[in-house]
N, C-alpha and C positions, 0 to 999 in steps of 0.2 A: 628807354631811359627817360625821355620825358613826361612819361605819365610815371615816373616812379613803380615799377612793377619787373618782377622777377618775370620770367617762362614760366614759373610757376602758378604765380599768383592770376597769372591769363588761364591758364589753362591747355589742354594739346590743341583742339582746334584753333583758339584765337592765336595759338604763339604760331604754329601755322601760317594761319591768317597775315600776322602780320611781319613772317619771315617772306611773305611773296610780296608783299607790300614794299620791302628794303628791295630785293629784288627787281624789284620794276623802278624803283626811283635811282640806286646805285649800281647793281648789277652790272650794266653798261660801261660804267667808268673803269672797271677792269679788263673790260677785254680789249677799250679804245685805246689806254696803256700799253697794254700788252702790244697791242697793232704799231705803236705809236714806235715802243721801241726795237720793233722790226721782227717780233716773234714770228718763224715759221712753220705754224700749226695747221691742220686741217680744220678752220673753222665749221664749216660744215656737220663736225662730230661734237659740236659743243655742247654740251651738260650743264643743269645747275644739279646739283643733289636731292631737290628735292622735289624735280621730275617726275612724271607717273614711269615713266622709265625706269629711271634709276631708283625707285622706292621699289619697284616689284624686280630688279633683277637685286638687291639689297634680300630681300624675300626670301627671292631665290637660293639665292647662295647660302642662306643661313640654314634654310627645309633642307640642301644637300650635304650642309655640315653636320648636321642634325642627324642624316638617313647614316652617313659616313661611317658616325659618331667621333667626329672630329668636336663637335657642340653638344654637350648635355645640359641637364638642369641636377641639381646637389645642393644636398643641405651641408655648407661651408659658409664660410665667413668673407665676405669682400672686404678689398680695399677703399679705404676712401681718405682721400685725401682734403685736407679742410685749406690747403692753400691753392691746390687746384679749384673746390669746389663742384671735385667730379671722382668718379670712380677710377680705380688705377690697375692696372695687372700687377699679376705676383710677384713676376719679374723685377717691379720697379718698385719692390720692398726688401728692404734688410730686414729677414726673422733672428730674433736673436730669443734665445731662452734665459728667463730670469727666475730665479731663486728670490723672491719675495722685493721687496723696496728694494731700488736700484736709481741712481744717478747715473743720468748720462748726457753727452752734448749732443744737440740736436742741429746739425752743420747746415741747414735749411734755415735757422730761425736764428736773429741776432742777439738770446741770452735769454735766462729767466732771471731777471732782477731782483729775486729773493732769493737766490745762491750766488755764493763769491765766486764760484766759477762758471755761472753761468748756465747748470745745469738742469734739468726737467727731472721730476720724479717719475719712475714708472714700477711698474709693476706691485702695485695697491689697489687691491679692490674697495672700497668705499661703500655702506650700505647708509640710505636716508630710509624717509618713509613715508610715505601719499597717506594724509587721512582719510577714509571711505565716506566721503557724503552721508548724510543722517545717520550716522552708525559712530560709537567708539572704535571701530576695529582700522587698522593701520595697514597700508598694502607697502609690505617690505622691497626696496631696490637696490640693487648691487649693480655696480658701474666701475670702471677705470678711469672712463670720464665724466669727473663730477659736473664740471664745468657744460657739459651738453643737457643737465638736468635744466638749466633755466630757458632753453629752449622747447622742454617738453610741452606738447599739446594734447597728448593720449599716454597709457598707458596700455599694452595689449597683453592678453594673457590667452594661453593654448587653450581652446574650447574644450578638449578633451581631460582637461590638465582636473581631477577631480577636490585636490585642494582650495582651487579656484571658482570651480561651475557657481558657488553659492552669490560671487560676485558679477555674474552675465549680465550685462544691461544698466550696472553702477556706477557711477563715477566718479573719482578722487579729488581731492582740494589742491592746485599747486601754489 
């Protein structure tokens, strides 16, 4: 927080880095707590998570969920939650099926100030349009969330995708 930086913006090693760095300065203060208020645990078995231990039996368990096939990999859609600002299971979604433009309340979020009642539009697809860097020609996008366009950094297109090949290596204006 004090250098103003996401885990992202560090990178996996530095964020790393500097998760064992918290750990060596705080770390401690939770288990002298813990001591403090008379917890009886077998210290001795004590873990941080990010452990060469507990990274490879994490491994572990994933290769056997994998072999099980309890774990795959699929072309499907994840969740993601933008108030968590992390991925979520399926579980922890209401699908509901829409029939084009729909108003709904969203019992997470304190109102949409441009409806009297407070509601969020969904189910609208939205097309803008990336102009192609030294070229007139326009690279078409279709979103639900328009609002995540001004976060865009790239736009990716399937390598294979032959409507596209003529654009490999080009870049859009945002």
């Amino acid at each position: 927080k004090e250098s103003n930086q996401t885990r992202h913006d560090l990178g996996r090693e530095k964020f790393i880095e500097k998760v064992w760095e918290w750990k060596a300065e705080y770390g401690n203060r939770i288990t002298t707590q813990l001591r403090r208020l008379g917890s009886s645990v077998d210290w001795s078995r004590e873990r941080f998570t990010m452990d060469h231990m507990c990274s490879k039996a994490v491994i572990e368990a994933f290769n056997r969920f994998h072999e099980d096939g309890l774990l795959y990999r699929a072309e499907r859609l994840g969740n993601w939650s933008c108030a968590l600002k992390s991925a979520i299971s399926d579980i922890e979604v209401d699908y509901i099926d829409l029939d084009g433009r729909t108003y709904l309340e969203v019992k997470t979020h304190k109102g949409n100030p441009n409806d009297a009642k407070g509601r969020y539009e969904f189910g609208v697809l939205t097309s803008f349009a990336y102009p192609v860097e030294d070229s007139s020609e326009q690279l078409i996008v279709a979103t639900t969330r328009l609002e995540t366009m001004l976060g865009d950094t790239a736009v990716a297109i399937h390598p294979e995708d032959e409507r596209y090949k003529h654009l490999h290596g080009k870049f859009v204006i945002h």
